[in-house]
C-alpha positions as CSV (number, residue, x, y, z in Angstrom):
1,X,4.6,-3.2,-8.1
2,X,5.9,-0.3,-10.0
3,X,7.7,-1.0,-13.7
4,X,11.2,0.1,-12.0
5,X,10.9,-2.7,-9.5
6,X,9.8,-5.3,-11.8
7,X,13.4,-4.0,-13.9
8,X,15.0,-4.1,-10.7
9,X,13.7,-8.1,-10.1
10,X,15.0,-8.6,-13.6
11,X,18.3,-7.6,-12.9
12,X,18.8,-9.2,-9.8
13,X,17.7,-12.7,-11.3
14,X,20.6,-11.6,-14.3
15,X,22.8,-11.3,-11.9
16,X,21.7,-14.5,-9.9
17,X,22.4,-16.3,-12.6
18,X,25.9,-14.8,-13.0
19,X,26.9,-15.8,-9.1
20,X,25.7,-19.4,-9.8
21,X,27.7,-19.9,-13.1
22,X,30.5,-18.2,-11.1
23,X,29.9,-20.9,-8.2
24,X,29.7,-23.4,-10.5
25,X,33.2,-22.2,-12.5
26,X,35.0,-22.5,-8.5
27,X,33.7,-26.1,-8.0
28,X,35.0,-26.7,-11.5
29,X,38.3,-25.8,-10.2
30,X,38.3,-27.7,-7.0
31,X,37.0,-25.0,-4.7
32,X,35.9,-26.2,-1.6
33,X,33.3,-24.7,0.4
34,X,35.0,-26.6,4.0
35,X,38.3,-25.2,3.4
36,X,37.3,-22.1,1.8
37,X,40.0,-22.1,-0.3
38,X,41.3,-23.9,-4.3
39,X,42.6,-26.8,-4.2
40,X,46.3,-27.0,-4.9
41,X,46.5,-23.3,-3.5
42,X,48.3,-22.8,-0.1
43,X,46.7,-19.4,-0.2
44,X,43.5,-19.9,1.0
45,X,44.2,-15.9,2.6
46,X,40.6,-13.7,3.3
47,X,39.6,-11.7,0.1
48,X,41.1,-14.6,-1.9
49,X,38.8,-16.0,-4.6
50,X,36.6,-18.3,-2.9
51,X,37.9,-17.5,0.6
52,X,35.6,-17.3,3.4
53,X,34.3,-13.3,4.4
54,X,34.4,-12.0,7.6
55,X,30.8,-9.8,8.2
56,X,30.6,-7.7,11.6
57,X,27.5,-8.9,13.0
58,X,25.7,-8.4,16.3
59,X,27.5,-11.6,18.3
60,X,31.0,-10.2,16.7
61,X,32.7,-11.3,13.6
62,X,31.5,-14.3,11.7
63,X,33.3,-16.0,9.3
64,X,30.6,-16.6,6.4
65,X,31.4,-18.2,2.6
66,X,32.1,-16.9,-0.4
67,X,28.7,-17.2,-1.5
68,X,26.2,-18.8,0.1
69,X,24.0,-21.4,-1.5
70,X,21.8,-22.7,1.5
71,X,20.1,-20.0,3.5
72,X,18.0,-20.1,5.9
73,X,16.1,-17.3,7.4
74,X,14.4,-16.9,11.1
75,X,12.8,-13.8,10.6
76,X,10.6,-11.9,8.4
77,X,12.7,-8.9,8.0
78,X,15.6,-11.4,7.0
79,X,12.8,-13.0,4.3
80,X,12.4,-9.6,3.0
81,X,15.9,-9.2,2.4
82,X,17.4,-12.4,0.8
83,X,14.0,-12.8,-1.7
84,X,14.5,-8.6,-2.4
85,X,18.0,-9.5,-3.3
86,X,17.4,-12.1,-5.7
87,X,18.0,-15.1,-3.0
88,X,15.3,-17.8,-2.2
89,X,16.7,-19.3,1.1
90,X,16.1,-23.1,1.6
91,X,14.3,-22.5,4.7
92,X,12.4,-20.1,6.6
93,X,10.9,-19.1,10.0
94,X,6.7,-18.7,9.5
95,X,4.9,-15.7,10.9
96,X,1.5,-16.1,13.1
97,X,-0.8,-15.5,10.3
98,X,-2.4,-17.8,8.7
99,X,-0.6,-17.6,5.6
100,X,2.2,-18.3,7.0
101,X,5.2,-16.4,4.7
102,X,4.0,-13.2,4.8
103,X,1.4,-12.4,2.3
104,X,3.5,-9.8,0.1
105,X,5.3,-11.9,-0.9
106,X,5.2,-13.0,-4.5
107,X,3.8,-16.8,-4.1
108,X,6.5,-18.1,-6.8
109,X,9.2,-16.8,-4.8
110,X,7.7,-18.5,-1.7
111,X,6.7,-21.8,-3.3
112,X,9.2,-24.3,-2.1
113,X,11.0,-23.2,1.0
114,X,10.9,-25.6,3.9
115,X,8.9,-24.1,6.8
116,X,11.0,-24.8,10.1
117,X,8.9,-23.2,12.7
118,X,7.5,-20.5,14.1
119,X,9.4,-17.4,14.4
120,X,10.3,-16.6,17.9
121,X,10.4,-21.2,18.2
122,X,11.9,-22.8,15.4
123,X,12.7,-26.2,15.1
124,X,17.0,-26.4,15.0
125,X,16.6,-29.9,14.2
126,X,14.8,-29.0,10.6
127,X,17.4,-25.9,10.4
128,X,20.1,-28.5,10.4
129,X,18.3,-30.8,8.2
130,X,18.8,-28.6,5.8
131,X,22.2,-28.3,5.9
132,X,22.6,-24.3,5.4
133,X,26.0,-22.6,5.1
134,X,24.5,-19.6,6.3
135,X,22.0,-18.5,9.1
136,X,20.2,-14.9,8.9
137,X,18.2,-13.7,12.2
138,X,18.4,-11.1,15.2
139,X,19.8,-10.9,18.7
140,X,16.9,-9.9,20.0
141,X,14.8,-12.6,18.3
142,X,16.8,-15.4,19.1
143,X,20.4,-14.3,20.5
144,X,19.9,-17.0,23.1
145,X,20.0,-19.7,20.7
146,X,23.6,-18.0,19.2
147,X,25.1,-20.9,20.5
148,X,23.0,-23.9,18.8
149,X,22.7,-22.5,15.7
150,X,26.0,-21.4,15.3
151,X,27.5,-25.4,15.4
152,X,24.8,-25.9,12.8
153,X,26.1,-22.6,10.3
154,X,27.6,-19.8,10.2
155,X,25.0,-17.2,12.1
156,X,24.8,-13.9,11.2
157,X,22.6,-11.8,13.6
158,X,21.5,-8.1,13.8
159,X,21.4,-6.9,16.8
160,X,17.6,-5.1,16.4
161,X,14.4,-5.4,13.9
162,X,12.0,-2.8,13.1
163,X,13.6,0.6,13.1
164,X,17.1,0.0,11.7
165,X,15.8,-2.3,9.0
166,X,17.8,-0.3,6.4
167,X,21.1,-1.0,8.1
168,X,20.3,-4.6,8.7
169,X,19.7,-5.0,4.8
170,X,23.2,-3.5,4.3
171,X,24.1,-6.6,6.6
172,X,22.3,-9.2,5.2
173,X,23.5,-7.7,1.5
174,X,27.1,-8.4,2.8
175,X,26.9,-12.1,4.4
176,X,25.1,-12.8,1.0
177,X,27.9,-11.3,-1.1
178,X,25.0,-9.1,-2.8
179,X,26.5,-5.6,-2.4
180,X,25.9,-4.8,-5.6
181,X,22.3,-6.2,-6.2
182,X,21.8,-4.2,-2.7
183,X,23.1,-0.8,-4.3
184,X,20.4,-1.5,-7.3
185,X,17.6,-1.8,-4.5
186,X,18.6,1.1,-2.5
187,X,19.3,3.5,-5.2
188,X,15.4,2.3,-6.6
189,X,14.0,3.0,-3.3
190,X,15.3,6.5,-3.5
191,X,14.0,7.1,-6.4
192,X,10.6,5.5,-5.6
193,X,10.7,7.9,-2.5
194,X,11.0,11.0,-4.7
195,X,8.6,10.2,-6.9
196,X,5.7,9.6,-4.3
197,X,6.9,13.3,-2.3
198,X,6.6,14.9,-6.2
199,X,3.4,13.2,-6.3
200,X,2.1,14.6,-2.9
201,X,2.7,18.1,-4.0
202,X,7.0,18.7,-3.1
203,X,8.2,18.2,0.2
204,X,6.7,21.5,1.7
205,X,3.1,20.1,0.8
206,X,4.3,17.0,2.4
207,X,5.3,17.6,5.6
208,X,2.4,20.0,6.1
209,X,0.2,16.8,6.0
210,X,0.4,15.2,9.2
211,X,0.0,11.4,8.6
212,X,-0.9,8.6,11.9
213,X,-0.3,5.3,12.1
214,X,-2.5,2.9,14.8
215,X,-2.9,-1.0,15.3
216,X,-5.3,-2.7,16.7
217,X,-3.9,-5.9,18.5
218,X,-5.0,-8.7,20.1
219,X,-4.5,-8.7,23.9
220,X,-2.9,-5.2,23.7
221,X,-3.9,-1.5,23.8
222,X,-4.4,0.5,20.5
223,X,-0.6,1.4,19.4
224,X,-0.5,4.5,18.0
225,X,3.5,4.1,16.0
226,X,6.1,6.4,17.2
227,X,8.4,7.8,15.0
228,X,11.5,5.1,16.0
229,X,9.7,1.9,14.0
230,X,10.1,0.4,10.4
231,X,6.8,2.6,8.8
232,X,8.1,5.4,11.0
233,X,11.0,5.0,8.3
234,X,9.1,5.2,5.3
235,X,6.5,7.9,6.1
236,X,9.9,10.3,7.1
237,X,11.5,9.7,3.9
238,X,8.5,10.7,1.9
239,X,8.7,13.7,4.4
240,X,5.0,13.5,5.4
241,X,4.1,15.1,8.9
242,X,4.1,13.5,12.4
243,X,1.4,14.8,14.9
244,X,2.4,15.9,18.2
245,X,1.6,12.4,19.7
246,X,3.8,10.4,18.1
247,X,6.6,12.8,20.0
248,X,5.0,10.9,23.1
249,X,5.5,7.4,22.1
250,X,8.0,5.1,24.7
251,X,11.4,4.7,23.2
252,X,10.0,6.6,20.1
253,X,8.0,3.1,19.0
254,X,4.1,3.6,20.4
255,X,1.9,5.5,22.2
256,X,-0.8,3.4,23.4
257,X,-4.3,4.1,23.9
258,X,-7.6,2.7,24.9
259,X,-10.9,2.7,22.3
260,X,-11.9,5.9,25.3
261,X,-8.8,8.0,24.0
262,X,-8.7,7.2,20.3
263,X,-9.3,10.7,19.3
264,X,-5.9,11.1,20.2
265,X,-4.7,9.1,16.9
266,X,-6.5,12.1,14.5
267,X,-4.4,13.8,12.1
268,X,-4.8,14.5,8.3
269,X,-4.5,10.7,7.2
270,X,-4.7,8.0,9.6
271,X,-3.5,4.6,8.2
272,X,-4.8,1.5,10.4
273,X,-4.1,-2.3,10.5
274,X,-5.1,-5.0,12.8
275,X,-3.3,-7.7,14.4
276,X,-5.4,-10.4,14.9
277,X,-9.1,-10.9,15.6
278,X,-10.7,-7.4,14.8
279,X,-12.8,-8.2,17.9
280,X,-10.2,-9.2,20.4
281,X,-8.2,-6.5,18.9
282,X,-10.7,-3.9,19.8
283,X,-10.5,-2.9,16.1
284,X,-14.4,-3.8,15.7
285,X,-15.3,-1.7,19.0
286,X,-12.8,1.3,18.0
287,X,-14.0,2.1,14.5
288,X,-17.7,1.6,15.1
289,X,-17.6,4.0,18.3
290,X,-18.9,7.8,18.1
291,X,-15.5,9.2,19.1
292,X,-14.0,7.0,16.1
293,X,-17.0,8.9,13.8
294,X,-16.1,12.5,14.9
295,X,-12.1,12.4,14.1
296,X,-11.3,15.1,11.5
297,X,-9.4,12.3,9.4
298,X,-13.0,9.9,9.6
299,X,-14.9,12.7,8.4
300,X,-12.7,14.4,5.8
301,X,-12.5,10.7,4.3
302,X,-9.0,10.5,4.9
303,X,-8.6,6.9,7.0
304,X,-7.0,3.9,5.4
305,X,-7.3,0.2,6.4
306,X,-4.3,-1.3,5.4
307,X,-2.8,-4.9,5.7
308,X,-1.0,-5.2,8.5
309,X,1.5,-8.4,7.0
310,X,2.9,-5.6,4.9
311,X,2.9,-2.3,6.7
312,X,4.1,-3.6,9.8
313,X,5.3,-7.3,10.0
314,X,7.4,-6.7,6.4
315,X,10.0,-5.0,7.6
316,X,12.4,-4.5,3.9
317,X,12.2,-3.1,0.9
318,X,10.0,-5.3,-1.0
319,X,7.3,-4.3,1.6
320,X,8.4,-0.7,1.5
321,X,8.0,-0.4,-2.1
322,X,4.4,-1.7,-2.2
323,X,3.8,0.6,1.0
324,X,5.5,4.1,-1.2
325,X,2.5,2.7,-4.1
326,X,-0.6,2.4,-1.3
327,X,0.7,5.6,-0.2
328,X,0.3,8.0,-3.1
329,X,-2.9,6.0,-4.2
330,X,-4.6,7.2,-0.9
331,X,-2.7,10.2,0.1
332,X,-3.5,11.8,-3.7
333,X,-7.4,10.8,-3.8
């Protein structure tokens, strides 16, 4: 974690502390969070202090409050988020690793957030056991239970993951009433970003250097990434080069391969993870073949196992930032 993020963290938990006294000085007043409005006040109009917000979300508009104190998250992307923006959600969604929360993630920030389920299945009784005020998740992970969770909480879904992960965070900033903590994360990206191209030599250096991404994944062919997908993201704002293959990928996300054609994943760098049993994966089989051996990247020592929790189930900026430091460790060597 660079020294700007660990300033950024420091700042966000400042101003965490600001938004609870704040919450605190509206209860004193006789705010309630049913009404969305002060008592005594026949106001109780939208941008109001204390009134509800209404965020543009996937399913329409949603009528969210003023700030959210009970969060819970069904995604990964959506864990990113709220813990990158100084929010620890009362309960969360687990990936199918056996870590459950992702393994980026700082363990204090994890420690004590109720597990409701797995990701694409959780359990709506233990979402509404919780009692949130707020619900973050996507369409396409689990726009057919808009319905249900919406009578539990307000539900604010995306209509995507992966690629538009950016935009999303600019969603999840504003149903969290974190604009500004979200300003502080993005403008630290950008200048993470630049650091890593000056790093790699200027941005002409960098795109001349043709970078790959490939998973291995269990029950699946050998994805080599597109350049429409959440590392696709990262690697283009760096401005690092994209071989002709990734042009080839369906809907811009993968191309896929068998361990027969994985000479078609060379370039410079090639960056792999594995989703996973490296056998069942065909990770094991892949890397220990001859055709593996003979890639320009193999031999020039330029191929990188990397965790796949981060690089591609991550899916924010907490991720990307560790991902911009792995990249100009390896890409510099």
């Amino acid at each position: 974690m660079t020294a700007k993020t660990l300033q950024r963290r420091s700042r966000l938990l400042a101003a965490a502390s600001l938004t609870a006294a704040g919450a605190l000085t509206l209860s004193a007043c006789g705010f309630s969070s049913e009404s969305g409005s002060a008592s005594g006040s026949d106001s109780g109009s939208e941008g109001s202090a204390g009134a509800p917000r209404t965020v543009k979300t996937a399913m329409g508009d949603v009528k969210v409050p003023a700030a959210p104190q009970r969060v819970v998250v069904l995604d990964t992307a959506e864990l990113d988020s709220v813990l990158t923006l100084g929010v620890k959600p009362v309960g969360a969604t687990h990936a199918d690793v056996d870590s459950g929360f992702l393994n980026y993630l700082p363990k204090d920030q994890v420690e004590g957030i109720t597990d409701v389920g797995q990701m694409m299945t959780p359990n709506l009784e233990a979402v509404a056991g919780l009692k949130p005020d707020l619900i973050l998740t996507s369409k396409i992970r689990h726009g057919d239970k808009y319905a249900e969770l919406s009578k539990i909480a307000p539900t604010v879904m995306t209509e995507n993951t992966g690629y538009p992960w950016k935009e999303n965070f600019q969603v999840h900033a504003e149903a969290l009433n974190k604009q500004a903590e979200a300003k502080m994360v993005t403008d630290d990206y950008a200048e993470h970003v630049a650091d890593v191209t000056k790093a790699l030599g200027g941005k002409e250096k960098a795109g001349a250097t043709e970078v790959n991404m490939v998973r291995f994944v269990e029950g699946a062919d050998i994805r080599v990434y597109g350049k429409k997908n959440y590392i696709a993201t990262i690697l283009a704002d760096v401005g690092l080069g994209r071989p002709a293959i990734t042009d080839q990928a369906k809907d811009g996300f993968s191309y896929d391969v068998s361990p027969e054609k994985i000479d078609l994943a060379d370039a410079d760098a090639v960056f792999h993870s594995t989703y996973g049993d490296p056998k069942k994966s065909k990770e094991t089989q892949t890397t220990g073949s001859g055709l593996w051996k003979k890639m320009d990247a193999v031999k020039n020592g330029k191929v990188f196992a990397v965790d796949d929790q981060l690089w591609i189930q991550g899916i924010g900026y907490t991720a990307a930032d560790k991902i911009l430091g792995e990249l100009r460790t390896n890409l510099t060597k």
